[in-house]
C-alpha positions in Angstrom: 0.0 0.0 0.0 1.6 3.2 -1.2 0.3 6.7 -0.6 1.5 9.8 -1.5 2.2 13.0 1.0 3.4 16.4 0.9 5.1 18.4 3.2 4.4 22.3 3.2 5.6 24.9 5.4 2.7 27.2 6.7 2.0 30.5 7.6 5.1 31.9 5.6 5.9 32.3 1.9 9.3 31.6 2.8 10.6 27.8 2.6 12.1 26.6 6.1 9.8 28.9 8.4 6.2 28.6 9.6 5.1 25.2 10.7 5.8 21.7 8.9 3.0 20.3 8.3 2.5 16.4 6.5 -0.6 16.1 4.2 -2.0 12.2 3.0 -4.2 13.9 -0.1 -5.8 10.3 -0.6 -5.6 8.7 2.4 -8.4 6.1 1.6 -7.6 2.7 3.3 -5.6 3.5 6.0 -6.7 2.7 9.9 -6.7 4.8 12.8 -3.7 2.8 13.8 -2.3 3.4 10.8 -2.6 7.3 11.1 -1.0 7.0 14.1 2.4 5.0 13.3 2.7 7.2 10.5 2.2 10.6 12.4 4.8 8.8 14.6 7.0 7.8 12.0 7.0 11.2 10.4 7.2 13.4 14.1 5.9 16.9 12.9 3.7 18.7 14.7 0.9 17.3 12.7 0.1 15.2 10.1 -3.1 15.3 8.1 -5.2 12.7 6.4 -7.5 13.8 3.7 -10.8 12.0 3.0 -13.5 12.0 0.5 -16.7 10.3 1.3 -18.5 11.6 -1.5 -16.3 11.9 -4.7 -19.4 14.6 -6.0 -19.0 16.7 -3.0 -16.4 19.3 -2.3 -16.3 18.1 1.3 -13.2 17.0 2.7 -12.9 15.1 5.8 -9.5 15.4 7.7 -8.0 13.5 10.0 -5.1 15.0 11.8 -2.3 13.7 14.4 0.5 14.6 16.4 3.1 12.2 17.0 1.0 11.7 20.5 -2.4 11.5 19.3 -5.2 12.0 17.2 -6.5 16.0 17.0 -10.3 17.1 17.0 -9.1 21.1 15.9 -6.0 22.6 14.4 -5.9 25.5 12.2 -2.1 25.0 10.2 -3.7 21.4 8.8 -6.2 23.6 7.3 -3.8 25.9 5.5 -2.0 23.5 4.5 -4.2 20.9 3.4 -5.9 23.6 1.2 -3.0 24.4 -0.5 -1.6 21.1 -1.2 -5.1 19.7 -2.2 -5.5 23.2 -4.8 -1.5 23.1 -5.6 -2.1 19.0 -6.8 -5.3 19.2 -8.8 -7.2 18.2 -6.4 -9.6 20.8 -6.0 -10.0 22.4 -9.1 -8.8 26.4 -8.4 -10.6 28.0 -11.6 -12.0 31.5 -9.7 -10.3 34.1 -7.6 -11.9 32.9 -4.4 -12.7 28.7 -4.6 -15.0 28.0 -1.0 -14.9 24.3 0.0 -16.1 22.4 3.4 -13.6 20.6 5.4 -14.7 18.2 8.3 -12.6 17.6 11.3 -13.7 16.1 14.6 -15.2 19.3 15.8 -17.2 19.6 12.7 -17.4 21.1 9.9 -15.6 24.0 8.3 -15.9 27.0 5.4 -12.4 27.4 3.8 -11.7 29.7 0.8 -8.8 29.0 -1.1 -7.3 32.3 -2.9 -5.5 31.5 -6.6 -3.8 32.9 -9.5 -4.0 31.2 -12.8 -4.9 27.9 -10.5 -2.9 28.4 -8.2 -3.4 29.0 -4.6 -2.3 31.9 -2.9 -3.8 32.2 0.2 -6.1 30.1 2.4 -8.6 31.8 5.0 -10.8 29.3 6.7 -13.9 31.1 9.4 -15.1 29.7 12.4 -17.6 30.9 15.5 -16.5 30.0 19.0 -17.6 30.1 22.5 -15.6 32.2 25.0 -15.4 31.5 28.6 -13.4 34.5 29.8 -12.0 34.5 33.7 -10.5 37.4 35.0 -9.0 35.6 38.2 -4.8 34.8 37.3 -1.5 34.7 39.9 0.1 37.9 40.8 2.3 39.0 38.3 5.1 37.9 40.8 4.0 34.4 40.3 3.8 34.4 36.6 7.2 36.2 36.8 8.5 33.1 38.6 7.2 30.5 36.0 8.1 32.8 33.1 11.7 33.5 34.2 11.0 37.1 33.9 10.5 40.4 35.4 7.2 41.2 37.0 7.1 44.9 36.2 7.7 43.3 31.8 4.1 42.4 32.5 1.6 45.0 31.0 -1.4 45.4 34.0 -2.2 49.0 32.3 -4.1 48.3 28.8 -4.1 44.6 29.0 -3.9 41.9 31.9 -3.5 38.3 32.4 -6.5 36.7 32.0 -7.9 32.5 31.9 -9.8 32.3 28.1 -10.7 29.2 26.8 -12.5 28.3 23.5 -13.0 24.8 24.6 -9.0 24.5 25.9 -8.1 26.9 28.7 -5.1 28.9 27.7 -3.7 31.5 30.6 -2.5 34.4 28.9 -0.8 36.5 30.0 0.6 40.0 28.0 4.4 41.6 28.0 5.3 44.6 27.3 8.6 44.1 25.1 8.7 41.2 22.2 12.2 40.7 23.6 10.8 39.5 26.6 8.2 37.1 24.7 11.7 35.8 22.7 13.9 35.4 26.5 11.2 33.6 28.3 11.7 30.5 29.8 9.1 28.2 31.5 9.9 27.2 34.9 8.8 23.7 36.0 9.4 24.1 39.9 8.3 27.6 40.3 5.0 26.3 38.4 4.4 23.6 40.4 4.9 25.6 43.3 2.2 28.3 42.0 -1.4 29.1 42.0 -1.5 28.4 38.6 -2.1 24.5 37.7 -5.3 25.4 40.0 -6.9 27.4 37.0 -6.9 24.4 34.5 -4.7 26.0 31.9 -1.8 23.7 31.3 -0.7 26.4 28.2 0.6 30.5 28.6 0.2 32.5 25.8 2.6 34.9 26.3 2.3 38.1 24.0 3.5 41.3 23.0 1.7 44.2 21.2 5.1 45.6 19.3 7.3 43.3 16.8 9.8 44.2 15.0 8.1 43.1 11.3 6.2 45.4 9.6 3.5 42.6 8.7 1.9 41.9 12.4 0.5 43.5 15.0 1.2 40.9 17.6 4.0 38.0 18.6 2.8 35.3 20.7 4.7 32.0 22.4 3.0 29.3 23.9 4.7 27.8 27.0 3.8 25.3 29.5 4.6 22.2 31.6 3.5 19.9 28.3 5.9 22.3 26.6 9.8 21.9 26.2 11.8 24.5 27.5 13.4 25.1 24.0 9.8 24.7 21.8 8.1 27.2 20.1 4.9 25.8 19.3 2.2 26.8 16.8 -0.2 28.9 18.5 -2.6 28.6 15.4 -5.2 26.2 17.9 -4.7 29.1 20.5 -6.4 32.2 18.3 -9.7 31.7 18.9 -8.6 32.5 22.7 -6.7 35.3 21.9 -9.7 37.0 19.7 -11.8 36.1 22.7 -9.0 38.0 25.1 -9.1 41.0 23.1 -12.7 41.3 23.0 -12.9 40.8 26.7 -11.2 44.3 27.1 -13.7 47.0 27.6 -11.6 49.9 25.2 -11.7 47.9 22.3 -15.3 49.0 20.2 -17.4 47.1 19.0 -16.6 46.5 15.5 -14.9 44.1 12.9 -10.5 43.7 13.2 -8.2 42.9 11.0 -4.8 42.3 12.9 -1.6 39.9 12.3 -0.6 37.8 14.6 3.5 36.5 14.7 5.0 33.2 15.8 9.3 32.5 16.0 11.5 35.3 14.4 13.8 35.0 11.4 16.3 32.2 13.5 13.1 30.1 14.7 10.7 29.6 11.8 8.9 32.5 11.8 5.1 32.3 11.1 2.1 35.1 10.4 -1.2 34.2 10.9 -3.8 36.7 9.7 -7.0 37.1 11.5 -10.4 39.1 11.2 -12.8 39.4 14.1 -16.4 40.5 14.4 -16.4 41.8 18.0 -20.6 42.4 18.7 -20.1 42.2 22.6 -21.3 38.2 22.7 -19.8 35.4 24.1 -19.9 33.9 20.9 -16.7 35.2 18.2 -16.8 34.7 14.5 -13.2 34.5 13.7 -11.4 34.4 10.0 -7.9 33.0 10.0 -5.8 33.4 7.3 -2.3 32.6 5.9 -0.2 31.4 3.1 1.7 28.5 2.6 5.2 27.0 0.8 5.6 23.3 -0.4 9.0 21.6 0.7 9.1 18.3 -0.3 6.4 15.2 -1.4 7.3 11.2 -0.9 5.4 7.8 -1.1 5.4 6.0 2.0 4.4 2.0 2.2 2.3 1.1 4.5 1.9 -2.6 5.8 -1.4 -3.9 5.6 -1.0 -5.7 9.2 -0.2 -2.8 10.9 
């Protein structure tokens, strides 16, 4: 059994940055277990198995893993499954704007695939969360302690730490500098010691309003006691939170936003992620996330039967 997969890099236009992220176009056949050895074997962040029930439809049904376990939501498997799926024929790419339905575990999504001459150029993909938004977090002396930073680098002036979770709790907590988002490192024993496993939030996304690039508004690092001290994670899964955070704030209007949000710098594979918002004051957030997308390198990979 031999299927073909591609790897792309996403959230960048420039090969090497951005996430890696393995896409099975025609994965028809393969097992559960069998998503999992190969997710295993291949040890990106995640690895995408495409599906289609209905060879009529335009509905795709995705499958994604980490090299842990299987994945009901992630948002770079969606950029890059678009693109690879438009960049191979496999969604034919014949209008400015092509919309298509993806399914994952969480149900199902509206994608629109930007292309030129057929080919795609950028992938936006909209979805309406939840928000659960606590305003309860440590002191900034205890995040200090788990951040291995400063307390005064904490902005409690326009923005605060605060617990948001779309459906997976994420404290986050907001710098002042992007240097300190880049110098921070998580603390395992000053964690454990803390307040802060108490609030169900296993992830910090640590941010800072000023970057360097001129193309975002925002850099962002997830870390956490699931996270290694040297990772920099995509935070693509975390933006629904974020959107949520922002809204939570009563000096941003009511209105739509379009901001960028940044991930790594030019030594750490840099990613963008574009986003839109609707804020209307609800607990509910329709979000649009955006990005483009590079293609490394394709392979066939043989798959036992009797795995």
């Amino acid at each position: 059994m031999n299927y073909k997969y591609f790897i792309a890099d996403v959230f960048t236009r420039q090969i090497f940055s951005g996430a890696q992220i393995a896409v099975f176009p025609q994965a028809k056949g393969l097992n559960k277990q069998q998503m999992e050895l190969i997710a295993r074997e291949l040890n990106l962040s995640e690895t995408v198995f495409v599906l289609q029930p209905d060879p009529r439809s335009s509905t795709r049904v995705m499958r994604i893993f980490s090299p842990h376990r299987e994945i009901d939501f992630a948002g770079h498997p969606i950029i890059a499954t678009a693109f690879v799926l438009g960049s191979m024929g496999l969604i034919e790419l014949n209008e400015a704007v092509t919309p298509i339905i993806f399914k994952q575990n969480t149900g199902a999504l509206e994608v629109n695939i930007s292309a030129q001459e057929g080919i795609p150029t950028f992938v936006q993909f909209t979805r309406t969360v939840s928000s659960f938004v606590d305003r309860f977090a440590p002191t900034s002396e205890e995040l200090a302690s788990f951040l291995a930073i400063d307390p005064a680098e904490i902005d409690n002036k326009k923005y605060a730490p605060r617990l948001v979770s779309c459906g997976f709790p994420y404290l986050i907590v907001p710098v002042w500098n992007y240097e300190t988002v880049r110098k921070a490192k998580f603390n395992y024993a000053a964690w454990s010691q803390s307040a802060a496993p108490q609030t169900a939030a296993q992830e910090i996304l640590l941010f800072a309003p000023k970057t360097p690039f001129a193309d975002s508004d925002f850099n962002a690092r997830l870390l956490g006691s699931r996270i290694g001290i040297n990772e920099d994670p995509p935070v693509g899964s975390a933006m629904p939170a974020f959107a949520s955070y922002l809204c939570s704030f009563e000096h941003l209007k009511k209105g739509t936003y379009t901001f960028a949000v940044d991930r790594g710098d030019d030594m750490n594979r840099r990613s963008v992620l574009n986003l839109e918002m609707d804020h209307k004051g609800l607990n509910t957030l329709t979000i649009r996330v955006g990005g483009e997308a590079v293609m490394v390198a394709e392979g066939i990979m043989t798959v036992p039967e009797s795995c």
